[in-house]
N, C-alpha and C positions, 0 to 999 in steps of 0.2 A: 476596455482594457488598454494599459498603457503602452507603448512600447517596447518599454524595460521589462513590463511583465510577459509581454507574449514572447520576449527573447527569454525568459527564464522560465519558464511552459513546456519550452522546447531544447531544453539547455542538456547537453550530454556532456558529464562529468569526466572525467580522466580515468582509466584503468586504476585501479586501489583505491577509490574513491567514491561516493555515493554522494549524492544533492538529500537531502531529508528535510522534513517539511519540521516548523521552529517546534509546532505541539510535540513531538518526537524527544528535546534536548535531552530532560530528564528521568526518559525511563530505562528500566532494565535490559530492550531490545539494542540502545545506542552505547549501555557500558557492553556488552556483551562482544557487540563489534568492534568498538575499540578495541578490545581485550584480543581478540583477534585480526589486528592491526589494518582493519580497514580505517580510511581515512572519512571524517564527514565534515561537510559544506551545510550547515545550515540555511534556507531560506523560506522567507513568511512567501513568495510570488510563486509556490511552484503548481498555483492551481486545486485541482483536486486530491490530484497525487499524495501519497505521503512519501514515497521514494521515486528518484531517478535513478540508473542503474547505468555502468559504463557499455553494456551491450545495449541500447537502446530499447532501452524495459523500463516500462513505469509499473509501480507497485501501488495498490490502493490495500489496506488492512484495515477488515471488519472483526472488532474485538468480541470480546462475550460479553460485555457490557452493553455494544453497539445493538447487539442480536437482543438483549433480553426486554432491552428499556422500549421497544418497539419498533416501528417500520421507520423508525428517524434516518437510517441506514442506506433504505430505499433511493429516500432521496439523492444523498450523496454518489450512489453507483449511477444512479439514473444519469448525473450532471459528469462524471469521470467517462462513462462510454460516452455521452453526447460531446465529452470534449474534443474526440478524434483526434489524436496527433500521428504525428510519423513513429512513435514506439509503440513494442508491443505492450499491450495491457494484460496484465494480471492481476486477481484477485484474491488476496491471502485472508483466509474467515478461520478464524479459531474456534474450533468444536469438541468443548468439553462438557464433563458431564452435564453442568449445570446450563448450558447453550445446545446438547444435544438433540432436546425432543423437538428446537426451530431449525436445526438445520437442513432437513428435507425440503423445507419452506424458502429456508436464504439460496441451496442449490441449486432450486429451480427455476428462482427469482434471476438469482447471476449467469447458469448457465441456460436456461432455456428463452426466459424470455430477453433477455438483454445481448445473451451470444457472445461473455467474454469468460476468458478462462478464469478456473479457479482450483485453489490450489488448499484442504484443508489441515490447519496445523495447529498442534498442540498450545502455544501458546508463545511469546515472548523469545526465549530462549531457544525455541526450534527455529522460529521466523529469522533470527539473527543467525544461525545455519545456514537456513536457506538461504536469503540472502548475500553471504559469505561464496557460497559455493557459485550461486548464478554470476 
């Protein structure tokens, strides 16, 4: 890892502002925040993260796609806890009907054997909520 990256790994944004990882630009979680006047920093270096948070909070977000298309997921949590940085990690997993009858599966996965919090939410439009409010 380069230098630039491991400074932007660990990079805490400004109050009103969030770091968001580039796959993020175009979806409905990032008009949604805008709309509700957070500011965002896009960058491709921010690791496994998909969000930095100004209180020192990383966000990693397992969609319903992530959960259905298989354990591909796994992998990603496994390398976001192993990255250990100085923020708190959280894990936001969308559990809708159709991701329901795995999520018993992803809960135990995140919260028992890996030991990072998690946080489940409807989908998109709540995440930018949540978000907002943290």
């Amino acid at each position: 890892m380069d230098p630039k990256a491991a400074v932007l790994v660990n990079a805490v944004p400004p109050y009103g502002h969030i770091l968001c990882s580039e796959k993020w630009r175009t979806s409905s979680l990032i008009l949604r925040l805008r709309y509700e006047g957070v500011k965002i920093f896009f960058e491709e270096e921010l690791g496994v993260a998909d969000f930095h948070l100004p209180n020192k909070m990383c966000l990693l977000y397992v969609s319903e796609c992530d959960i259905i298309a298989g354990n591909g997921y796994k992998r990603k949590l496994v390398c976001y806890r192993n990255a250990r940085r100085s923020f708190q990690e959280l894990v936001l997993v969308e559990r809708t009907r159709v991701s329901e009858q795995y999520f018993s599966a992803v809960q135990k996965f995140v919260v028992f054997d890996l030991g990072l919090f998690m946080l489940p939410i409807s989908g998109q439009t709540e995440a930018s909520q949540l978000i907002t409010e943290i």
